[in-house]
Wavefront OBJ file of the C-alpha trace (Angstrom):
o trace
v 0.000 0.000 0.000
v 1.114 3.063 -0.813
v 1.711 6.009 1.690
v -0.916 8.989 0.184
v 1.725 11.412 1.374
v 4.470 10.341 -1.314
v 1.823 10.426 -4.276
v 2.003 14.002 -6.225
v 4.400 15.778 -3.627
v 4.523 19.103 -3.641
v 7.787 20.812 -3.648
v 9.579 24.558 -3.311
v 11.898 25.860 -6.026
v 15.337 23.456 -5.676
v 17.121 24.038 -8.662
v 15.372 23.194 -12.168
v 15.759 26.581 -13.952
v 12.238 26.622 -16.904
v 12.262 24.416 -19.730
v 13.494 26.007 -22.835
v 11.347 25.399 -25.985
v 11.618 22.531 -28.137
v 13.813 23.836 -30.447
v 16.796 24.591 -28.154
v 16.224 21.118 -26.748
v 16.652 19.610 -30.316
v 19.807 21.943 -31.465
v 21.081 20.206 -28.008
v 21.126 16.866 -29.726
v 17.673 15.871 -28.736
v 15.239 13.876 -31.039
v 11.156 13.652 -31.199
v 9.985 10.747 -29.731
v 9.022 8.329 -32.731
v 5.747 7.823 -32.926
v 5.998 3.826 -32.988
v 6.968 4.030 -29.249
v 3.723 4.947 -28.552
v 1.872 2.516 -26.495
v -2.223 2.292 -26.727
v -3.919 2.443 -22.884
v -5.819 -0.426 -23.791
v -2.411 -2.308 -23.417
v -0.871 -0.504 -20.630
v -2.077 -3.336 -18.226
v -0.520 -6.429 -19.842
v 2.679 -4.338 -20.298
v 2.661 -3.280 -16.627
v 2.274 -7.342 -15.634
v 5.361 -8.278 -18.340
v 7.834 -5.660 -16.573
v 6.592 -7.242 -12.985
v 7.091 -10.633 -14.509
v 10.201 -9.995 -15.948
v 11.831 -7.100 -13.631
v 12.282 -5.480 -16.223
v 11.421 -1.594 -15.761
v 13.336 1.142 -15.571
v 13.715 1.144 -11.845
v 15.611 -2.217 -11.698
v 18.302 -0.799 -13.625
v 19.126 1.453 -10.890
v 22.013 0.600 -8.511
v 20.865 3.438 -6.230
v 18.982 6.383 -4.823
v 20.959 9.803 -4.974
v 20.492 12.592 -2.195
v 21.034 16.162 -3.245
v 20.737 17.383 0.209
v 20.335 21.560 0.206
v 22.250 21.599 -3.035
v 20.385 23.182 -6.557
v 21.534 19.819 -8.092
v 18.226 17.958 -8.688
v 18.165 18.366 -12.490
v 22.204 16.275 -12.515
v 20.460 13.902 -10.383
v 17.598 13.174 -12.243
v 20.134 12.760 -15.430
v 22.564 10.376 -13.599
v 19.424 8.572 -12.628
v 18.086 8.176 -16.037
v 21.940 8.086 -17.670
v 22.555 4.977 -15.188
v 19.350 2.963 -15.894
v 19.888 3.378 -19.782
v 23.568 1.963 -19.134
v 22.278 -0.730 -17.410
v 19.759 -1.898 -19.505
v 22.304 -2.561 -22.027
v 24.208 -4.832 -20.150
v 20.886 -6.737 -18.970
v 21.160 -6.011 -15.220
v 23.260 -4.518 -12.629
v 26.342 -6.975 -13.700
v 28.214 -3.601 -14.589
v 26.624 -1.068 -12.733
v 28.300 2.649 -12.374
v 27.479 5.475 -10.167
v 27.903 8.846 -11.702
v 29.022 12.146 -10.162
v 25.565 14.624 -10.286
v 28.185 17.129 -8.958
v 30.582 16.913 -11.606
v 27.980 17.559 -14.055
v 26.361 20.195 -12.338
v 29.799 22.504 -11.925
v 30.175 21.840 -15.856
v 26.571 23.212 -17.057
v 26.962 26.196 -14.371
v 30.368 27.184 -15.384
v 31.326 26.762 -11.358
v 28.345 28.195 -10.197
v 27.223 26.817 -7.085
v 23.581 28.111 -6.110
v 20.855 28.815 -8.432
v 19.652 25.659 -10.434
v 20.750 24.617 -13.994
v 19.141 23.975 -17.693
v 17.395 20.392 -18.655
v 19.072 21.558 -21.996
v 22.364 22.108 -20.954
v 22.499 18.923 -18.679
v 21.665 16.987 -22.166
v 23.935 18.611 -24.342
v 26.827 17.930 -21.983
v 26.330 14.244 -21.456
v 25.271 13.659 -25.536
v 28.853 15.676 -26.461
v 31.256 14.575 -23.264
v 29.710 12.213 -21.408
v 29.569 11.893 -17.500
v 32.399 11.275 -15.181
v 31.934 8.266 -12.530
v 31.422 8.791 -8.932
v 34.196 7.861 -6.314
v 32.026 5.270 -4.419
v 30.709 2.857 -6.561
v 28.621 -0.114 -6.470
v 30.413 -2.357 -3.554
v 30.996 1.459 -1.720
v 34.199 1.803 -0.079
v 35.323 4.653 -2.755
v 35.630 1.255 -5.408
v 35.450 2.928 -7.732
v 38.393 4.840 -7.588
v 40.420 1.401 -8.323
v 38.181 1.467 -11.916
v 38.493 4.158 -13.693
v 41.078 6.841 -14.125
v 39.079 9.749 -13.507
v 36.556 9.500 -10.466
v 34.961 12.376 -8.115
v 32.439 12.785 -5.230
v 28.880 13.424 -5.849
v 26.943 16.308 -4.517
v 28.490 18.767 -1.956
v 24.876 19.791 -0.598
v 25.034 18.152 2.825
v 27.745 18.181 5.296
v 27.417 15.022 7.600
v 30.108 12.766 7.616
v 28.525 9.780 7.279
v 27.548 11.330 3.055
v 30.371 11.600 0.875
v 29.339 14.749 -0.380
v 31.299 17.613 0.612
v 34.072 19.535 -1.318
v 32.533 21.873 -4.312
v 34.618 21.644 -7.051
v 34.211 24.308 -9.910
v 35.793 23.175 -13.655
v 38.859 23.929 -13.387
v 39.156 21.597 -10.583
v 38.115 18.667 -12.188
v 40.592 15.813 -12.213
v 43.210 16.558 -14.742
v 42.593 14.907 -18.407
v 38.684 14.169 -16.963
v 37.349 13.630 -20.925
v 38.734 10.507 -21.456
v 37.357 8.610 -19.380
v 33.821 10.525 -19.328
v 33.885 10.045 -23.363
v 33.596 6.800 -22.421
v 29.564 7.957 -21.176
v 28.047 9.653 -23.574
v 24.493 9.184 -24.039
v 23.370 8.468 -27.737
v 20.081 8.592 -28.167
v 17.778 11.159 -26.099
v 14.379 11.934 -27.149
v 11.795 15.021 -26.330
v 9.011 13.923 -24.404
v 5.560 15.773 -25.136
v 3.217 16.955 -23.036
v 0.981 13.720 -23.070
v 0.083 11.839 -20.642
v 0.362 8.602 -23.313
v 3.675 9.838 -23.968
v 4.947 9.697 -21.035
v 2.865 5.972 -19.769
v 4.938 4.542 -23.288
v 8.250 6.075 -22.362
v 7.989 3.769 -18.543
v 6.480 0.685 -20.739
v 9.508 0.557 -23.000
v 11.342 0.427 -20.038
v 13.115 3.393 -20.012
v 13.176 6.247 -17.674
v 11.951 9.855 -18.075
v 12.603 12.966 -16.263
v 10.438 15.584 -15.933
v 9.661 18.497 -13.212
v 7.927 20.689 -11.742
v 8.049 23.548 -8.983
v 11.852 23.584 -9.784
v 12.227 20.363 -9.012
v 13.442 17.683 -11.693
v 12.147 14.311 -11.079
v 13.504 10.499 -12.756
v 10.515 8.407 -13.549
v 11.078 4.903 -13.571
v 7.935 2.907 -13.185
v 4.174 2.628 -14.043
v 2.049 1.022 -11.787
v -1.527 0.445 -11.403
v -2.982 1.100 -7.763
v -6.805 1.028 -7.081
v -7.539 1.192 -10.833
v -5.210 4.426 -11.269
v -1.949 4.498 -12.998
v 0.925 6.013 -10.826
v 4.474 6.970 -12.318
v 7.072 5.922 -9.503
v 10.304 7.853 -9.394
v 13.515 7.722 -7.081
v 13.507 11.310 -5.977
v 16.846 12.944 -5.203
v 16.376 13.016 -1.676
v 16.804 8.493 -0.931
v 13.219 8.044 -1.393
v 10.639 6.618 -4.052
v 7.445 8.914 -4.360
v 4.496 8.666 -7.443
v 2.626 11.065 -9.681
v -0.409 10.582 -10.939
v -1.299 11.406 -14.051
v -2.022 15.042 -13.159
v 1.515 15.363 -13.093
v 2.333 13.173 -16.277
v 1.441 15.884 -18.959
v 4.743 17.633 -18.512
v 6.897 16.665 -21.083
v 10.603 15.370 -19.957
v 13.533 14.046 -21.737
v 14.346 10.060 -21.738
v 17.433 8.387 -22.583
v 17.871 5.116 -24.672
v 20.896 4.341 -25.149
v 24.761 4.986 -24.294
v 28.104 4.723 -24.908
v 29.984 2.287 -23.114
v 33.763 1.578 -22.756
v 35.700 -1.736 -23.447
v 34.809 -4.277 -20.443
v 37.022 -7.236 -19.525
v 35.009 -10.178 -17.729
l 1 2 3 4 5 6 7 8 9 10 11 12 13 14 15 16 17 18 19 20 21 22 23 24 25 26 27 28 29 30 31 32 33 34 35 36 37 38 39 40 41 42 43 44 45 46 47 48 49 50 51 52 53 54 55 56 57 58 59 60 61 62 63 64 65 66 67 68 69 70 71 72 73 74 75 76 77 78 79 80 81 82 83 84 85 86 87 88 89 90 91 92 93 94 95 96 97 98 99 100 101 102 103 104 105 106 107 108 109 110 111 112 113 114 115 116 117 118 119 120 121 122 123 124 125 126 127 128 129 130 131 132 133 134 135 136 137 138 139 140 141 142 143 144 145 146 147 148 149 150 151 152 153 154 155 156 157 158 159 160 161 162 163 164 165 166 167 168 169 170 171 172 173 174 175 176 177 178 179 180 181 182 183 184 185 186 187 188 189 190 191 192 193 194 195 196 197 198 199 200 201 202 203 204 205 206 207 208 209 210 211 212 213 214 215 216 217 218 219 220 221 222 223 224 225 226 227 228 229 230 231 232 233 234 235 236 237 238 239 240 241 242 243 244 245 246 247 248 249 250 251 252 253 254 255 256 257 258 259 260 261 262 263 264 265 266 267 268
């Protein structure tokens, strides 16, 4: 049962700066989302039951929740959400998961600034032409995943307890040295404009791929459709550790979704 409270949460201005219009979302490498991924209602049922079946949604492509503390970071969350699941998927599972750094995509699309919220537009066009640069603690924790990959750093400085590896903001310059090498190696490929339809956004969850949208400043990574009491909910790991729904009020607001990435050379 779900708790009423974490269905269509309201929330205060945390750092998703307005949606530009769809043509500065395609010049950032975007595409229309085809019209064959469209997926009728009458069929939204039987698809919801396969992904159950199967485990195959969005959601269990995700190696973890995110926390963006008091940071303006939510829109590089929501991307590293929906950047990780669409890395996943290609791999089948969680075999290869990788964490990404929301911080060291934020500092990139803000030029160093810290406060003030950042572009859905810009946060695309940076991981379509250089990628995304892996967190330090990785999958098993323990800062693994520093022992990976050449270039590694923290994820968001917005809280300050110990126990979160987030502190330290970093602006670019400050980036480890020779950083687009290894986040070259994470680009993502194919990212399509959602419309402003509720259909839209049902098919994007269906196909199994994630979708972020937003509202109130917030940006938000939809994973999951799910049927409760004969309504359809959109689940989504919010940036602050916990899952929360929308209902379809909220599921008219167009997004962005990611289908596929790059992905570097893997030795079993």
């Amino acid at each position: 049962m779900i708790d009423p409270k974490q269905i269509d949460v309201e929330f205060k201005d945390d750092g998703m700066q307005e949606v530009p219009p769809d043509d500065e979302m395609l010049q950032a490498g975007l595409k229309y989302l085809p019209d064959s991924f469209y997926i009728p209602r009458s069929e939204w049922d039987d698809r919801i039951r396969e992904h159950e079946k199967n485990k195959s949604s969005a959601d269990y492509f995700s190696g973890r929740f995110t926390h963006q503390g008091n940071s303006h970071e939510c829109v590089c969350h929501a991307a590293q959400q929906l950047f990780m699941t669409a890395y996943n998927r290609q791999f089948n599972g969680l075999g290869h998961d990788v964490w990404f750094s929301p911080l060291a995509l934020y500092t990139r699309i803000t030029d160093g600034q810290r406060w003030g919220g950042s572009n859905v537009r810009d946060s695309c066009e940076e991981m379509i032409a250089r990628g995304m640069i892996p967190d330090h603690d990785g999958p098993a924790g323990d800062n693994s995943q520093i022992k990976i990959f050449e270039h590694t750093l923290h994820q968001t400085s917005g809280r300050t307890e110990d126990h979160w590896p987030t502190k330290g903001w970093v602006i670019p310059r400050e980036l480890p040295d020779g950083w687009e090498s290894t986040a070259k190696q994470f680009r993502a490929l194919e990212v399509y404009l959602i419309p402003r339809e509720v259909e839209a956004h049902a098919s994007v969850l269906l196909h199994g791929m994630g979708l972020s949208n937003g509202r109130q400043g917030h940006s938000i990574p939809h994973l999951r459709l799910i049927k409760e009491n004969g309504r359809y909910l959109s689940a989504y790991r919010d940036s602050y550790n916990v899952t929360r729904y929308d209902s379809e009020r909220w599921m008219e607001s167009g997004g962005f979704c990611i289908r596929s990435t790059t992905t570097p050379d893997i030795e079993e």
